[in-house]
Each structure stands twice: as structure tokens, then as C-alpha cells.
N, C-alpha and C positions, 0 to 999 in steps of 0.2 A: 564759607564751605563751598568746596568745588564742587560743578554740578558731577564728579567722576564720584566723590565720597558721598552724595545725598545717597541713603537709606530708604527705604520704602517705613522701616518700623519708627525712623524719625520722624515721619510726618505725621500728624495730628491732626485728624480732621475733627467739626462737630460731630458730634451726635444728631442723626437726623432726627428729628421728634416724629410717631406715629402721626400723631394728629395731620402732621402736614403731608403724610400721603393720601389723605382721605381728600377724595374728590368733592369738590361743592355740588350739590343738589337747589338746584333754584328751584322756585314756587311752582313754575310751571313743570317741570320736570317731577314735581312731588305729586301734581295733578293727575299728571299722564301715569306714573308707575300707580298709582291709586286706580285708576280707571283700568291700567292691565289686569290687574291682581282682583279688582272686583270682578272684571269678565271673565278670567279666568275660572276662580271660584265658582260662579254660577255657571257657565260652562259643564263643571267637573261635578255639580251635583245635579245638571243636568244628564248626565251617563251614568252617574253612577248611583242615581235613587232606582231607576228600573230596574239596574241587577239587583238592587238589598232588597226592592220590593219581590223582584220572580225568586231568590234563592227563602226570602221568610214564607213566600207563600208555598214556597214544593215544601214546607216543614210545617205548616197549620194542616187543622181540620180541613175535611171539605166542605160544612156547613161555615166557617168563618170565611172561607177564600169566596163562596158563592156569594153569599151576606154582604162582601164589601168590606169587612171587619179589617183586613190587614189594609195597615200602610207604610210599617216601617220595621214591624217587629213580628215575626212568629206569634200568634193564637192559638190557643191549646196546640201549645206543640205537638206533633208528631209526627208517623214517619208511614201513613198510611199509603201515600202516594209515592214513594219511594218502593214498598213492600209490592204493591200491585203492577209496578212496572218489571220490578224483575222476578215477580211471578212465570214471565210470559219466556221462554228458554228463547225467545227468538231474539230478546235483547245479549244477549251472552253470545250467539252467533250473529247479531250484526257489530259489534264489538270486535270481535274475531277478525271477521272481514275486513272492518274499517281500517285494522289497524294493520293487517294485512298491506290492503291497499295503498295508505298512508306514506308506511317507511320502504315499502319498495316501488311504488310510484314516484315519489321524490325520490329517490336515491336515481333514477331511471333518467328523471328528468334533468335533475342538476349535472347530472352525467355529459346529458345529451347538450345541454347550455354550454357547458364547457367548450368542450369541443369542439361547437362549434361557432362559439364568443372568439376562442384563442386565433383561428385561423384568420377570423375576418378582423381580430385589431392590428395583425400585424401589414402596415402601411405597404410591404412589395409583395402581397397576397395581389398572382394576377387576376384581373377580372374581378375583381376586388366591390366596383359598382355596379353593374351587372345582377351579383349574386346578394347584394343586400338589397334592391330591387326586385327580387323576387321573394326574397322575406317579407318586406313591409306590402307586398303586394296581397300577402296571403293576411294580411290583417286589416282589409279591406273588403276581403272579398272569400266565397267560399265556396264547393259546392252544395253546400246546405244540407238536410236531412235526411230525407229520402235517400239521394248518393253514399253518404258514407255509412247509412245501415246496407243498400247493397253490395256496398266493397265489403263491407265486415263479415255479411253473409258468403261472399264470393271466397273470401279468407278463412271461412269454417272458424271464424274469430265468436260467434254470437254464443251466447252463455257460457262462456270462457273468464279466465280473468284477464285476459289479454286483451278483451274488447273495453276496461275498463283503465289500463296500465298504457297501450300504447298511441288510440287515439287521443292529441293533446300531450304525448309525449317531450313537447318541447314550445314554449310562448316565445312567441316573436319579442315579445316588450321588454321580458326577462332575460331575451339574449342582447338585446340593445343595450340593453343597460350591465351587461357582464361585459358586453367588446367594451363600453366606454369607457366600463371603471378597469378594465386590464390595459388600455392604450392610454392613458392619464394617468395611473397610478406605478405603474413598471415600466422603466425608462429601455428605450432601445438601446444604450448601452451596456446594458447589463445583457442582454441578451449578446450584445458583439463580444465582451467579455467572457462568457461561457463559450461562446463557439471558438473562441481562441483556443481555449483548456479544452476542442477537441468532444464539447455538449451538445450531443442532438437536440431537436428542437423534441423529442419525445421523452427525453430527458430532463428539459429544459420545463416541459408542460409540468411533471409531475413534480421536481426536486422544487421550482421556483415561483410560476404560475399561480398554483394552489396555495400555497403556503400564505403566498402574498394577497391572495384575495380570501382572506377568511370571514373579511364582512357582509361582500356583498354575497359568497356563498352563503352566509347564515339569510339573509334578506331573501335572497329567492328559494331558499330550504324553507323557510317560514309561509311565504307564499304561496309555494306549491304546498308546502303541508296542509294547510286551511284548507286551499279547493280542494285534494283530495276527501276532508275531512267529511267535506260539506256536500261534498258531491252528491248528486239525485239523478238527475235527469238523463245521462249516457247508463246507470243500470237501469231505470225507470226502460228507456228503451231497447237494451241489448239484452238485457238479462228478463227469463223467466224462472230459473230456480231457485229457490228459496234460498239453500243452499249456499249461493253463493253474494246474496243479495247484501249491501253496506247500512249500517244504523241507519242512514236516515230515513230509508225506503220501510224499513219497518216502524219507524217512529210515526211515519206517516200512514200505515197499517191500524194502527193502534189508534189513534185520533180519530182516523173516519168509523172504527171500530167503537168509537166508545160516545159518538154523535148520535143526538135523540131528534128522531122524527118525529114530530107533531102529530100525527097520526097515532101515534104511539104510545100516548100520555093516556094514561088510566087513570093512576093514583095521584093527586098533587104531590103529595109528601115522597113518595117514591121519587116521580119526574126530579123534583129537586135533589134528593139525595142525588142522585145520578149525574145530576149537572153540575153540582159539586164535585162529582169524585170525576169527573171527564173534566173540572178544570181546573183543577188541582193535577190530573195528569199531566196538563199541558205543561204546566210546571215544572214538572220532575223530569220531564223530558227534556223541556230546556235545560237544564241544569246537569242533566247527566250527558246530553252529547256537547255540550259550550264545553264541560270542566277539563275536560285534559288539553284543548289549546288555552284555554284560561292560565292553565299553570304552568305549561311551557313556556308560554310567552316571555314572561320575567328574564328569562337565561338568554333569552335572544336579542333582549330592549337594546342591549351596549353597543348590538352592531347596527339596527338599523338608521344611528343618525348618520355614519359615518359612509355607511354605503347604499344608501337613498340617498343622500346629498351628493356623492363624488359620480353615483353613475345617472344621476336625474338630467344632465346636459347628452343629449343625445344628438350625435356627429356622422 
């Protein structure tokens, strides 16, 4: 047969056998993934016995939580500390707030990252070192406290929500790592190829940019979401009405509110009931400001390996 008339369907290969793509595992090798998997595990019920012990204890008695009774499971269940906390109207307007703050704090921030990630990856941005020298210089250094409550005040920004949305409007670290992962991951060709067909770069930001960085924008939507979530200290100082005040600041109302002075103790049996039900509070409180990043999180898992790892080399 000529090699002009050989066939592809005449030729007859074996059968590979499964078996022989299975890699060998040597002794040592069986050691080592033994030893991951054991750290790992303990590890993982290292984190995650503290959540199943805080969410059974917001759900016992407050006479089992103060007792010691829980350590893995709800005791006489219930939902006392749940009921007493949103008794209080002020949990429903720091909820309000937070979530206020939240999605248009982030929304503010990732904006602001953008914009100003895109200009500084691109390589004939003049002045180019200069101006990222003054970025990471601000992450070094600041005017500290005192200063930025009198610029806020000079701003007529104080008990606004603007003294809470646009100091911190944009992390140095967070833009570091947006320029990175847009200067490694979208090729400068692609952008000479759109300015061919005639694509402003304003164009070019929104139709190509974004699109293409949808993980590292979920990684720093995630990030700023927490800090807003978590945020205390910028209302703790800027803000005095209530009003306008974010969950934690009242969570933290509620706690020194429900703290027994020693001075104070008349009855034992009282004292005790009390001290169960201020830590059984504590509980519930955890639990109800943790649960909505808790359950977000999930939807977000898929991007953060891919854009933590690509923009984690910082250039």
C-alpha cells in the first residue's frame, strides 16, 4: 500500500487500557497527601466549629448559653435572642443604612478602581512612574485623624452620608492589583486592533476592559463589600444621628447596653438571667450582621482564585 492510499480508518491502533493512565503513587507520596488531608481537615474544623457553636448558641436558651450547656448543638431551642434583638427598631434602620452604604459604596469604589487601574496599565500612559509613586506613597503615609475630620468638616461632609461613601473611595492595593490583572490579562494588541476599526479608548474601556475583567472586579466588589459592611469607626467619628448611623454602630449600642455592672447585682438569680440573655445577645448579633456576607460569598468563590492569583504579582 502507498503511503498516497493509507487511510486514517485503516489503521488500527490498541486500545489504551484506563489503568495505564493512572499515575503511580509511591509510599512517600501516599505519606505526604495523608499528611495534606489530615491538616487540612483539622484546619477546616478548626473554623468552622466556632460558627456551628455561635449560630446553636443565638438559637438555645439564655440559661444553657451562660451554663456552658452548648457545644455543638442548640439546648432547648429557641428564638429568644433573636426576638430581643429585633425588638429594638434601631436594628431595621441600621440594616437600612448598611445596605445603603454597601451597594452604593462599592458601586463608587469599583468605579473609581477602574478608571483609574485602566489609565495607569496602559504602558505609553506619560508620567506613568511618577503618578504610581504617588499612590503607593499614600499607602505609607497619611494625614491621620484629626486632618481628615477637619477637611470633612471644612466640606460640610459631617453627618452626611457622604462622609461615610467617599472618604476611602478608592484602595491603593485594590488598584494595584486591577492595573496588574488588566496589563497581563488584555493584550496590547487587541487594543491596536480596535483603534484600527476607528475605537476610542472610551469605548474600548467600557465594550472590552470590563467585560474582560469580570473576576478581578468580582474580587474587589467582594472586598469593598465587607469593609463597608463591617465598617465602625469613620461613622463612630463623623456621624452623630442616629438616623443615619450603619448596623454595627448600633450592635455595638446594644451590647454596652445590655452589660451588667457589678455594682448592680441585687438579686443572684436575676444577675444571672441577665447575663445569659446579654450573651445569648452577643450571639444573635453575630449572626445576624455575619449572615448576608456569609451568603453572598458562595456566588463570588469562582472568581476569587482566578483574580487573586493573576493580579497578586504587582509591577
Amino acid at each position: 500500500m502507498t503511503p498516497e492510499k493509507i487511510d486514517a480508518q485503516s489503521i488500527k491502533l490498541p486500545p489504551v487500557k484506563a489503568k495505564a493512565l493512572k499515575l503511580r503513587v509511591s509510599a512517600e507520596d501516599k505519606v505526604y497527601y495523608g499528611f495534606v488531608y489530615a491538616f487540612t481537615t483539622l484546619l477546616l474544623l478548626l473554623v468552622l466549629y466556632p460558627i456551628i457553636f455561635i449560630v446553636s448558641a443565638s438559637f438555645s436558651s439564655p440559661f444553657a448559653v451562660s451554663s456552658g450547656q452548648v457545644l455543638l448543638f442548640p439546648v432547648e431551642p429557641s428564638l429568644e435572642g433573636y426576638t430581643a434583638v429585633f425588638k429594638d427598631s434601631r436594628i431595621l434602620i441600621g440594616y437600612r443604612n448598611t445596605l445603603f452604604y454597601t451597594v452604593i459604596g462599592t458601586l463608587i469604589n469599583v468605579f473609581m478602581t477602574l478608571i483609574c487601574a485602566y489609565p495607569l496599565a496602559r504602558k505609553k500612559l506619560p508620567h506613568r512612574g511618577p503618578l504610581m509613586f504617588f499612590f503607593t506613597f499614600t499607602m505609607l503615609f497619611s494625614g491621620g485623624m484629626i486632618p481628615n475630620y477637619l477637611l470633612l468638616r471644612d466640606l460640610h461632609m459631617l453627618n452626611t452620608v457622604w462622609a461615610i461613601l467617599i472618604p476611602g473611595a478608592i484602595s491603593v492595593y485594590s488598584m494595584i492589583i486591577t492595573r496588574t490583572f488588566i496589563s497581563t490579562s488584555i493584550p496590547d494588541e487587541l487594543l491596536e486592533a480596535a483603534q484600527i476599526d476607528g475605537c476610542s479608548d472610551f469605548i474600548f474601556f467600557f465594550r472590552f476592559v470590563i467585560p474582560l475583567s469580570k473576576a478581578v472586579i468580582a474580587v474587589i466588589a467582594m472586598q469593598y463589600a465587607v469593609g463597608h459592611w463591617n465598617a465602625y469607626f469613620n461613622a463612630f467619628i463623623y456621624l452623630t444621628k442616629q438616623e443615619l448611623y450603619p448596623l454595627q454602630v448600633f450592635l455595638r449600642e446594644i451590647l454596652v447596653m445590655n452589660q451588667i455592672a457589678a455594682n448592680n447585682i441585687v438579686d443572684p438569680e436575676a444577675a444571672v438571667a441577665m447575663q445569659g440573655l446579654a450573651d445569648l445577645l452577643k450571639y444573635s448579633l453575630i449572626v445576624i450582621s455575619s449572615a448576608p456576607i456569609l451568603c453572598i460569598y458562595p456566588f463570588f468563590q469562582k472568581y476569587f482564585v482566578k483574580g487573586v492569583m493573576i493580579g497578586s504579582v504587582k509591577g
